[in-house]
DODOGU-237142 format. One record per residue (C-alpha): residue in one letter; x, z, y. Coordinates in nm, 3 decimals. Each point is the difference from the previous one (the first is absolute). Example, Ala and Ser with C-alpha at 12.3 -4.5 7.8 and 13.67 -1.06 7.14 Angstrom:
2
[rec "A", [1.230, 0.780, -0.450]]
[rec "S", [0.137, -0.066, 0.344]]
This chain:
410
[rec "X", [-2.800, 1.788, 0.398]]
[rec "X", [-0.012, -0.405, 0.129]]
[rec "X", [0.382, -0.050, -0.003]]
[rec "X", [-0.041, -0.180, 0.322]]
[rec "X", [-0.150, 0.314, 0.163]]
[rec "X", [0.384, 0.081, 0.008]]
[rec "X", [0.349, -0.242, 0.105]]
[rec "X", [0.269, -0.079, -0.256]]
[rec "X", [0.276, 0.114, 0.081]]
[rec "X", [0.331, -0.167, -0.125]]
[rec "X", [0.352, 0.159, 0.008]]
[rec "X", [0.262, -0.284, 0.064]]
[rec "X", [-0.032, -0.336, 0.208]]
[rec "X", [0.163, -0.245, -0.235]]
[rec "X", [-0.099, -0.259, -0.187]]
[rec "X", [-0.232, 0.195, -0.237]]
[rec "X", [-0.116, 0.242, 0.320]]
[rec "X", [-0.100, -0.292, 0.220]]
[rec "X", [-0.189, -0.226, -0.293]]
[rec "X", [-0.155, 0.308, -0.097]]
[rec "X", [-0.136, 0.073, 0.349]]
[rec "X", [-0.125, -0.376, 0.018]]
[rec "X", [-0.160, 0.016, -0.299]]
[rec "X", [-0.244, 0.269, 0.072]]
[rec "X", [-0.062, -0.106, 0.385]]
[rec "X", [-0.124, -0.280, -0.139]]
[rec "X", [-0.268, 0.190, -0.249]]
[rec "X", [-0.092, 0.188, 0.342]]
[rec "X", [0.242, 0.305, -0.026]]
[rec "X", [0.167, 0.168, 0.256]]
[rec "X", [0.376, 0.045, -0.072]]
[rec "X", [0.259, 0.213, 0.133]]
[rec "X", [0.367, -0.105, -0.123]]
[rec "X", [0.230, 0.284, 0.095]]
[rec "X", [0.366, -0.129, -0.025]]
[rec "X", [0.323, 0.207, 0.035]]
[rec "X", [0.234, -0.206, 0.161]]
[rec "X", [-0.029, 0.026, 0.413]]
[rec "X", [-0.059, -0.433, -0.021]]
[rec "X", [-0.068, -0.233, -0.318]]
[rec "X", [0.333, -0.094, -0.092]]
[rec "X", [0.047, -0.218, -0.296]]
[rec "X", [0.220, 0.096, -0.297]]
[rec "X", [0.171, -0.261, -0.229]]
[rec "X", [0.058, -0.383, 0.068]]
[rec "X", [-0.190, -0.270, -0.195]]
[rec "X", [-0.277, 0.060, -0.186]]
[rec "X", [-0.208, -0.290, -0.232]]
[rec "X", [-0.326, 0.005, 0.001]]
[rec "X", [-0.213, -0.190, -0.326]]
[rec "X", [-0.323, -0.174, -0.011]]
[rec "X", [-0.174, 0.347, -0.121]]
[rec "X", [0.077, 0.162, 0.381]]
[rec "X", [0.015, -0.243, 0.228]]
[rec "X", [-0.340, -0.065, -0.141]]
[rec "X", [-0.117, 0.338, 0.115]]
[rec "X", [0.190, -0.067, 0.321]]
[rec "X", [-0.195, -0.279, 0.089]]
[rec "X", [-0.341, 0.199, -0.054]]
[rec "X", [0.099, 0.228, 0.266]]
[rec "X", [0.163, -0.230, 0.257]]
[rec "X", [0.335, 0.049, -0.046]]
[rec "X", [0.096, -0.313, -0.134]]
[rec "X", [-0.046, -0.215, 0.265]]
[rec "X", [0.205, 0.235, 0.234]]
[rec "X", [0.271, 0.017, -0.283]]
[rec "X", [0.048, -0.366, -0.089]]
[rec "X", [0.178, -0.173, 0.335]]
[rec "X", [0.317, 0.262, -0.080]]
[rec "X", [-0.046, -0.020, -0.376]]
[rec "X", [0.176, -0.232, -0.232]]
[rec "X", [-0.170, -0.185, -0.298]]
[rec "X", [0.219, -0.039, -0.284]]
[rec "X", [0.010, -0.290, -0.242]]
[rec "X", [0.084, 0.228, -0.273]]
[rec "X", [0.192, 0.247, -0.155]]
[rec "X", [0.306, -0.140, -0.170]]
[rec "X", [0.199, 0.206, -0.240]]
[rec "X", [0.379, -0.080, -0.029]]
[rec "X", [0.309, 0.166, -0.204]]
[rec "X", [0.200, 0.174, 0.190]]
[rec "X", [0.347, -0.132, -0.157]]
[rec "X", [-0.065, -0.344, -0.002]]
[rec "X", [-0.252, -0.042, 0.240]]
[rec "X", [-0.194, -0.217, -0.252]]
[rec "X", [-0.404, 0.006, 0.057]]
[rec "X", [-0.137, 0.144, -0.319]]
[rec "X", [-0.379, -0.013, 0.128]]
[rec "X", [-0.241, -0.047, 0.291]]
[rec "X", [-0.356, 0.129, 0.080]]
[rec "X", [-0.187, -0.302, 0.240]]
[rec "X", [-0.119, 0.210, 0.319]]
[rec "X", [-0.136, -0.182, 0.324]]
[rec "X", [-0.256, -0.224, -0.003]]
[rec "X", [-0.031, 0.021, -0.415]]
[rec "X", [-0.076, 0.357, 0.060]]
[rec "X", [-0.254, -0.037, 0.280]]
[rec "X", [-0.144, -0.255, -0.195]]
[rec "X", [-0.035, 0.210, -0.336]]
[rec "X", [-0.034, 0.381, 0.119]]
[rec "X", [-0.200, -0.072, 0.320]]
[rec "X", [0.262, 0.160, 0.197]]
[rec "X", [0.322, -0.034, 0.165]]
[rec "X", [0.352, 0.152, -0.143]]
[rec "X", [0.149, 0.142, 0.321]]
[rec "X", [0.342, 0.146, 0.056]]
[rec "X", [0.069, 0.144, 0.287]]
[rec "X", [0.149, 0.274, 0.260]]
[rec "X", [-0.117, 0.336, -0.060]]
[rec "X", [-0.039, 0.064, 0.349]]
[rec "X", [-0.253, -0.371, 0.076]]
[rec "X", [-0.214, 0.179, -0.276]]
[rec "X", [0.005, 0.329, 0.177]]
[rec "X", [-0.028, -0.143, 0.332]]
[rec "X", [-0.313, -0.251, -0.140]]
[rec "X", [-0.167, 0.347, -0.128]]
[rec "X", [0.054, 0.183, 0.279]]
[rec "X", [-0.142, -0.272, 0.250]]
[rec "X", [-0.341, -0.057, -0.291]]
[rec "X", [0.006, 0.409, 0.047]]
[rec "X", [-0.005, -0.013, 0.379]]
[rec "X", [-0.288, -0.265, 0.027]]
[rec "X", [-0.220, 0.184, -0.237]]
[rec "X", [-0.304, 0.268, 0.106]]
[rec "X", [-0.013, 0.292, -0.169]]
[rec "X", [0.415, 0.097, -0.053]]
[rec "X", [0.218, 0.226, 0.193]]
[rec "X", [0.372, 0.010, -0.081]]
[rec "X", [0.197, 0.350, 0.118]]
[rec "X", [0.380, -0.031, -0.016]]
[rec "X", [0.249, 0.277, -0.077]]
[rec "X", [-0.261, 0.164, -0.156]]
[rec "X", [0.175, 0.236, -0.289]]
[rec "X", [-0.242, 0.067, -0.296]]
[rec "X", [0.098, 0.405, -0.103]]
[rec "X", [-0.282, 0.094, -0.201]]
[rec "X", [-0.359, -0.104, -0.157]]
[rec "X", [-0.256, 0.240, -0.079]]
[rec "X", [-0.385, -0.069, -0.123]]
[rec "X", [-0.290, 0.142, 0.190]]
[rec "X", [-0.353, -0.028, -0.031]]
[rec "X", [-0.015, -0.269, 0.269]]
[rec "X", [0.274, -0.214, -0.195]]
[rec "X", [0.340, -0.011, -0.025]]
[rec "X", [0.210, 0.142, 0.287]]
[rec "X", [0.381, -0.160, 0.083]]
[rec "X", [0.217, 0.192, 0.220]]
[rec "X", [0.280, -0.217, 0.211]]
[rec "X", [0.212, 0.120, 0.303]]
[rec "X", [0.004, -0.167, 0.245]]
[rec "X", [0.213, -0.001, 0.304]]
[rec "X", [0.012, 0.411, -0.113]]
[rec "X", [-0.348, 0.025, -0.023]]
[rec "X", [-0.222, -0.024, -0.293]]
[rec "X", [-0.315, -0.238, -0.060]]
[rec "X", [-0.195, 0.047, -0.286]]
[rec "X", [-0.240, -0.311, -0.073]]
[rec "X", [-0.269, 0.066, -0.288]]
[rec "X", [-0.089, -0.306, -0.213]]
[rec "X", [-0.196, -0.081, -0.250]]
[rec "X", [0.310, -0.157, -0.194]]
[rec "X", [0.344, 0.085, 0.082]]
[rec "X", [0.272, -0.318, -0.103]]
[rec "X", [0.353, 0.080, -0.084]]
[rec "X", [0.166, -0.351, 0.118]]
[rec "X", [0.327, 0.172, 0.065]]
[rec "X", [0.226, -0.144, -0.240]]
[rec "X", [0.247, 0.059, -0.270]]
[rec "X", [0.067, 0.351, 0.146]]
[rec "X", [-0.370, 0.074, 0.058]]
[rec "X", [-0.088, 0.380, 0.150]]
[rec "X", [-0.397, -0.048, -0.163]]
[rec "X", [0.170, -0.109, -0.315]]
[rec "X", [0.113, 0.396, -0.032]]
[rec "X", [-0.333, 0.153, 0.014]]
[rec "X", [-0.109, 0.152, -0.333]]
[rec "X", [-0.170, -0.215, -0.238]]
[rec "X", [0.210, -0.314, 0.090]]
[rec "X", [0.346, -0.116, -0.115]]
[rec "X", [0.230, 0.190, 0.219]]
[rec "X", [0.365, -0.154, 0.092]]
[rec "X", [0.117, -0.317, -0.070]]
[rec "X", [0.320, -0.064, -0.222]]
[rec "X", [0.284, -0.223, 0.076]]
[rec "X", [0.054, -0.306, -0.247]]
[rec "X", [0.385, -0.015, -0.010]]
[rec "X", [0.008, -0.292, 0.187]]
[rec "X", [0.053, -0.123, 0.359]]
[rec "X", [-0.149, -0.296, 0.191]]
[rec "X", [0.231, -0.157, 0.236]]
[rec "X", [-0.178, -0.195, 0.287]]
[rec "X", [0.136, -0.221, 0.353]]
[rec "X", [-0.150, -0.215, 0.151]]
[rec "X", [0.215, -0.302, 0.137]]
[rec "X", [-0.046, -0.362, 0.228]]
[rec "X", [-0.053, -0.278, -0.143]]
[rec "X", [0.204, -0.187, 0.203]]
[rec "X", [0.319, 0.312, -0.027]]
[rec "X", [0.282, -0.055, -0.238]]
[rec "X", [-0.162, 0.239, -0.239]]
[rec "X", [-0.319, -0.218, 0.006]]
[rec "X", [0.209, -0.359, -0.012]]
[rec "X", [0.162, 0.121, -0.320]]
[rec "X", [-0.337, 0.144, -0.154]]
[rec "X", [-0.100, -0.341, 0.027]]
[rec "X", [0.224, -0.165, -0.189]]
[rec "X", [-0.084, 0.183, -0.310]]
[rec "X", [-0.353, 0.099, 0.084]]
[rec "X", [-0.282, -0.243, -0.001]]
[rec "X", [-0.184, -0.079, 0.368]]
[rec "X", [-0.319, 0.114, -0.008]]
[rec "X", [-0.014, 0.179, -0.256]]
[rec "X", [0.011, 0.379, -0.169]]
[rec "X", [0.361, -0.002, -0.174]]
[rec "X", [0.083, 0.285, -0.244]]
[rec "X", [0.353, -0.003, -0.140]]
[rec "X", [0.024, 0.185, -0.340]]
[rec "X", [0.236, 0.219, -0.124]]
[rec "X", [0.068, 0.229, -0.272]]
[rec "X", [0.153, 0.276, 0.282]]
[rec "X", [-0.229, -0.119, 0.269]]
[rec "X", [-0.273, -0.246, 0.149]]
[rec "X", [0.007, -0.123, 0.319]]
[rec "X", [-0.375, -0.149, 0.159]]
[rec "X", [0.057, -0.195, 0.339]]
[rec "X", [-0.305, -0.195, 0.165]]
[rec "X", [-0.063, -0.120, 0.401]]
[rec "X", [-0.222, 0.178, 0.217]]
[rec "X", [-0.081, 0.025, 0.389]]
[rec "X", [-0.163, -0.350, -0.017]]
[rec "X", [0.364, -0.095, -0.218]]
[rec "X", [0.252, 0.114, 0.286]]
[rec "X", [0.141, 0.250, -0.228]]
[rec "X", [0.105, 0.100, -0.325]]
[rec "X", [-0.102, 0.362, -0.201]]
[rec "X", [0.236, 0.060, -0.278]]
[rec "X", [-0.027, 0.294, -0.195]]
[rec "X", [0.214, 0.105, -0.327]]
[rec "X", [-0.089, 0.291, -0.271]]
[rec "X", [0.252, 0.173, -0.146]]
[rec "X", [0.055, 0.325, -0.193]]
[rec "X", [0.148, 0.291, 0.181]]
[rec "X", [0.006, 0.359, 0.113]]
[rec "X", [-0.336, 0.150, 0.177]]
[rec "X", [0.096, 0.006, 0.428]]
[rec "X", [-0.199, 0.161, 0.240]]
[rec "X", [-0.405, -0.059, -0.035]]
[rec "X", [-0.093, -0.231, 0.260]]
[rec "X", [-0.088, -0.377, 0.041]]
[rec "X", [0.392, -0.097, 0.143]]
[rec "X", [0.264, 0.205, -0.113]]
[rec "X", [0.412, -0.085, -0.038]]
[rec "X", [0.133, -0.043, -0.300]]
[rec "X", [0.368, -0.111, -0.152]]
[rec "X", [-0.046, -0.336, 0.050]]
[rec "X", [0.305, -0.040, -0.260]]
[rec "X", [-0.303, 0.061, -0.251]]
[rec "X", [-0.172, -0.345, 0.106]]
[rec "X", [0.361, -0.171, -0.042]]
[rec "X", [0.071, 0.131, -0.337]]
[rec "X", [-0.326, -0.080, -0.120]]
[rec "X", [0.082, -0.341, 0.086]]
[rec "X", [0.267, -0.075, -0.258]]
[rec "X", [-0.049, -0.294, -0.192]]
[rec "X", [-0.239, -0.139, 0.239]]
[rec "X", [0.098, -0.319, 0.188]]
[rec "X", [0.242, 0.063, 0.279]]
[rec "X", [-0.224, -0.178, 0.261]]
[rec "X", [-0.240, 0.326, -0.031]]
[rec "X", [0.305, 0.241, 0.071]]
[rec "X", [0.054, -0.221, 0.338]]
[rec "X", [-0.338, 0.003, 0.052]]
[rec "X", [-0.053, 0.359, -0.063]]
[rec "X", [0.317, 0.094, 0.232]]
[rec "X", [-0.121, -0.266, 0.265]]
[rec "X", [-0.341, 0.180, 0.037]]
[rec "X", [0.158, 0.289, 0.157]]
[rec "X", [-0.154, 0.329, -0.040]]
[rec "X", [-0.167, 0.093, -0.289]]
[rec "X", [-0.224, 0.268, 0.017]]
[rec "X", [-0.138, 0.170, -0.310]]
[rec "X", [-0.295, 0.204, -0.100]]
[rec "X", [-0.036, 0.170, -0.367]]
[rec "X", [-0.308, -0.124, -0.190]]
[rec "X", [-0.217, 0.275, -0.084]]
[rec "X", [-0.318, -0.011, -0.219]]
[rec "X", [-0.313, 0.281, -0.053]]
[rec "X", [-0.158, 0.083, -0.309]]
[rec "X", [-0.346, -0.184, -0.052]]
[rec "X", [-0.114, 0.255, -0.252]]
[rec "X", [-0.133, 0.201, 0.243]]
[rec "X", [-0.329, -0.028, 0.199]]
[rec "X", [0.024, -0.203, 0.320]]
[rec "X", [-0.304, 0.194, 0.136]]
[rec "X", [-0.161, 0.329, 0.024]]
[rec "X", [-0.347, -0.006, -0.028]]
[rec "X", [-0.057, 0.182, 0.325]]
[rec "X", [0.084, -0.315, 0.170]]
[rec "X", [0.354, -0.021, -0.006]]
[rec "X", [0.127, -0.369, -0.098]]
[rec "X", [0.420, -0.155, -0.014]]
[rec "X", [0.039, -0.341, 0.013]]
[rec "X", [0.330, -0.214, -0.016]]
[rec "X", [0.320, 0.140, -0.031]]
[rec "X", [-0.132, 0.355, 0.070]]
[rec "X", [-0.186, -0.065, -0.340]]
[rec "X", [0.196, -0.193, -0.211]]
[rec "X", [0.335, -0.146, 0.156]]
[rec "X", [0.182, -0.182, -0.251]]
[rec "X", [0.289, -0.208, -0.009]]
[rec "X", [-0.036, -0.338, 0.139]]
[rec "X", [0.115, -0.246, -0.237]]
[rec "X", [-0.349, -0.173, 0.026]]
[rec "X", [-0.005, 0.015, 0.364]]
[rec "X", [-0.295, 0.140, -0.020]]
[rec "X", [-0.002, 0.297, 0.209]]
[rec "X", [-0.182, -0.077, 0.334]]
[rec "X", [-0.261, -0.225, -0.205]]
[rec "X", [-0.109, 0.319, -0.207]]
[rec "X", [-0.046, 0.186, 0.286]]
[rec "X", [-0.193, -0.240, 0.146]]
[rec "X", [-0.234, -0.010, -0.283]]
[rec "X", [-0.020, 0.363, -0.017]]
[rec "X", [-0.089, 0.033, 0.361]]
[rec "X", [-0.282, -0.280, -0.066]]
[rec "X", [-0.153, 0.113, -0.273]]
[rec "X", [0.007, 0.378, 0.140]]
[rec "X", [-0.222, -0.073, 0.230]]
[rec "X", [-0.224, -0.265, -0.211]]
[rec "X", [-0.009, 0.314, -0.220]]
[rec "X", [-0.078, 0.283, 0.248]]
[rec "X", [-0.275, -0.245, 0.156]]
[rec "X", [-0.175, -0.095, -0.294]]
[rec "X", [-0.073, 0.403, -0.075]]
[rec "X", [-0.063, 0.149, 0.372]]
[rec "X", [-0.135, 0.342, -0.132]]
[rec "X", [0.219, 0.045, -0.308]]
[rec "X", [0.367, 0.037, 0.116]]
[rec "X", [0.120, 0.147, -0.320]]
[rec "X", [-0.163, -0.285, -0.216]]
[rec "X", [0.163, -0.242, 0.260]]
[rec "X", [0.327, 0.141, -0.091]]
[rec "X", [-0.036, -0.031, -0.378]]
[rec "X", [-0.132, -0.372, 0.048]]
[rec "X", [0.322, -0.089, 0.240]]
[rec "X", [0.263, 0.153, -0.233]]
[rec "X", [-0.167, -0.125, -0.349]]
[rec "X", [0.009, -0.369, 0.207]]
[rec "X", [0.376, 0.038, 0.100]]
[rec "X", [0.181, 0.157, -0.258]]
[rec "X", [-0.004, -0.233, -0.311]]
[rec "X", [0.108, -0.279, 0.233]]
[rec "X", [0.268, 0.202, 0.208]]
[rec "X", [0.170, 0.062, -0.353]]
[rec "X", [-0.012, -0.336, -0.113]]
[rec "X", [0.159, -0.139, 0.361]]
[rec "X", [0.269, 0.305, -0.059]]
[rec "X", [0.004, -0.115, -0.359]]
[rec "X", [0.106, -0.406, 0.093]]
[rec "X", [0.225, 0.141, 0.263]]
[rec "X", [0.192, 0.203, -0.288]]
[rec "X", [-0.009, -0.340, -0.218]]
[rec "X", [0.179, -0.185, 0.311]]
[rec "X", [0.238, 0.231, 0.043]]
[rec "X", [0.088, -0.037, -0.356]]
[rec "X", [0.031, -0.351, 0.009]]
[rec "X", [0.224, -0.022, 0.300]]
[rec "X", [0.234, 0.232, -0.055]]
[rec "X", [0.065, -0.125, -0.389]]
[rec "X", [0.324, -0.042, -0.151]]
[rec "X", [0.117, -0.190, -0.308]]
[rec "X", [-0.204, -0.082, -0.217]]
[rec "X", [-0.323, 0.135, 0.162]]
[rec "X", [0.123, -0.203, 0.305]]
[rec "X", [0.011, -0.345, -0.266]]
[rec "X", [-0.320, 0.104, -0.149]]
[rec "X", [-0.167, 0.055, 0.372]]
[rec "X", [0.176, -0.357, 0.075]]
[rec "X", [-0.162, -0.189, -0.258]]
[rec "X", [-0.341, 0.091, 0.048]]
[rec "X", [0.004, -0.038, 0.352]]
[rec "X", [0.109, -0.361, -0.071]]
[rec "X", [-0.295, -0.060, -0.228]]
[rec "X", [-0.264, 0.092, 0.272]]
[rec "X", [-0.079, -0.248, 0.217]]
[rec "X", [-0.050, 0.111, 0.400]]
[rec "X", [-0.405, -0.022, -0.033]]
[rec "X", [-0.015, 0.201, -0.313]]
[rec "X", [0.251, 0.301, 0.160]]
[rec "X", [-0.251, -0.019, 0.301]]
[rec "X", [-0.261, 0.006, -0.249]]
[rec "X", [0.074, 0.374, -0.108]]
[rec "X", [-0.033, 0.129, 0.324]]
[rec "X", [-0.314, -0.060, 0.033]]
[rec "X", [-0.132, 0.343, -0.050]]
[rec "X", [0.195, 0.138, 0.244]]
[rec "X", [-0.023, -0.275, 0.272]]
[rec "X", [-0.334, -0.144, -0.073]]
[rec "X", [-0.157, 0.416, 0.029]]
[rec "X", [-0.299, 0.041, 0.235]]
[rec "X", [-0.165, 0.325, 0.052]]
[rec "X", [-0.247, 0.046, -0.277]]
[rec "X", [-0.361, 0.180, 0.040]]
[rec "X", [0.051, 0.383, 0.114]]
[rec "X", [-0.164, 0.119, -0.263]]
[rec "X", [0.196, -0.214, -0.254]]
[rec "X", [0.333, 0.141, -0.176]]
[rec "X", [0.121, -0.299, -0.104]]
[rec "X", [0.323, -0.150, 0.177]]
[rec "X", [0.220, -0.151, -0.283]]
């Protein structure tokens, strides 16, 4: 069966959902994306977006309608926590333009969404249903079959290739075969969003640096602050350990937890951090990349619903922006072999998914080091110069899509 004979069908219209959907329309698919909220409402606050996305973004469109609310950063500049010294700094802006062919964007999750959602609405060949439920998938000879209710009513779409885009708490992640629920990491994220011209965002800027991704390390916490909304506001957001709450993007938690993981740190940070108001917190949870990521019936996760993972290397929204790409480089490349399509895409994705999850574990490390691992982490930082730190990132923010038949992605 020509897998174009049939739409793909995507469960969730977030980031992953809508690049995904983009992706194929441009190979001449037809996509449905089904998503279960009534309207696209955006979840989280700031989001950064490297070289090795906005890259991808670009080939699409959605660059251009992204960049007059984004901010470009000059770099990311790490500092200690205690004595607010600068221990190291990665050269962003126009150094990483210049050497990765693409811009280092942060930004407001909701301009990406928004930028996404307008690329979606311009393009032939994609339909979008709101509060659309997905309550079961089932293969027939035709292809596979998604149920969602709608509005009490069921529709049942068959595609060619069903996409699980829905997230860390993904309903296709649970069919057999695939890696079930994900677990929750024992830490929180704490996230607001704040003026840059407010109190909160005055004293932010005398200790953070203009321009600029600022991460303040910690041995009980780091904190990661950086403009966005075209640099009219602030996104801070602190990890810390603490008990699982409710599953959901924005949750309430003891916010005594974020103040007593503060202790040591300079006292500027607690006013900051009681300035910004409301905290709200989500727990971190991650999924098991042992398992397969597809079923060879034409079943495919990508992003979080695959492999969510902590986000010390703020890489979340970039992987699922290259697994939404190279899905559908994949799936085009082999038009009458689905299931071959599916081994191709997950041999691609996996080795470098586990390496981003693997430099994300290293950070994490690194930040939150104490003693003598802190003096150690120190010192070498001090011996790196700015060019060579950017230097090592350049297999993750110099990636481009390789061949579809390839499996190379290191």
């Amino acid at each position: 069966m020509d897998t174009r004979s049939r739409p793909v069908v995507i469960a969730g219209g977030g980031i992953a959902g809508l690049t995904a959907a983009l992706g194929f329309a441009q190979r001449g698919f037809t996509v449905e994306i089904y998503e279960q909220a009534p309207r696209l409402e955006t979840v989280g606050a700031g989001i950064q977006l490297s070289p090795n996305a906005t890259r991808i973004l670009a080939s699409l469109g959605v660059l251009e309608r992204l960049l007059p609310t984004a901010v470009r950063p000059e770099a990311v500049v790490l500092k200690d926590a205690a004595s607010l010294r600068e221990r190291a700094r990665v050269p962003l802006g126009a150094f990483a333009e210049q050497r990765w062919q693409a811009p280092y964007l942060t930004a407001h999750r909701a301009d990406v969404q928004a930028a996404l959602v307008a690329q979606v609405a311009e393009t032939t060949g994609i339909r979008l249903i709101t509060g659309a439920m997905l309550r079961d998938i089932g293969i027939s000879p035709e292809g596979v079959v998604g149920t969602f209710e709608q509005d009490g009513t069921q529709v049942r779409p068959i595609g060619s290739l069903l996409i699980g885009a829905d997230g860390v708490w993904s309903k296709v992640r649970e069919l057999p075969g695939l890696a079930g629920k994900s677990r929750f990491t024992g830490e929180l994220a704490w996230r607001v969003t704040v003026a840059a011209d407010s109190t909160a965002g005055r004293t932010f800027a005398s200790v953070g640096v203009a321009g600029c991704v600022t991460a303040f390390l910690h041995s009980g916490f780091h904190l990661i602050a950086y403009p966005v909304s075209a640099g009219t506001a602030i996104n801070l957001v602190a990890f810390t350990k603490g008990e699982r709450i409710a599953d959901g993007w924005s949750g309430h938690a003891d916010p005594a937890i974020l103040a007593g993981a503060l202790k040591g740190a300079a006292p500027v940070l607690a006013r900051l951090v009681a300035e910004a108001g409301t905290w709200l917190a989500w727990p971190l949870h991650a999924v098991d990349q042992k398992p397969s990521w597809t079923l060879p019936q034409g079943v495919a996760l990508i992003g979080d619903a695959a492999h969510a993972m902590t986000p010390f290397a703020a890489q979340g929204a970039g992987m699922a922006i290259e697994d939404a790409a190279t899905l559908a480089a994949c799936v085009a490349a082999s038009p009458a072999g689905i299931a071959q399509a599916m081994i191709n895409w997950e041999q691609q994705r996996k080795p470098r998914v586990a390496k981003v999850a693997r430099r994300g574990a290293l950070n994490h490390l690194a930040w939150h080091a104490a003693g003598p691992v802190a003096l150690v982490r120190d010192f070498v930082l001090a011996l790196r110069p700015p060019q060579r730190l950017a230097s090592d990132l350049d297999w993750l923010y110099g990636w481009r899509i390789p061949d579809a038949g390839s499996t190379h992605q290191a």
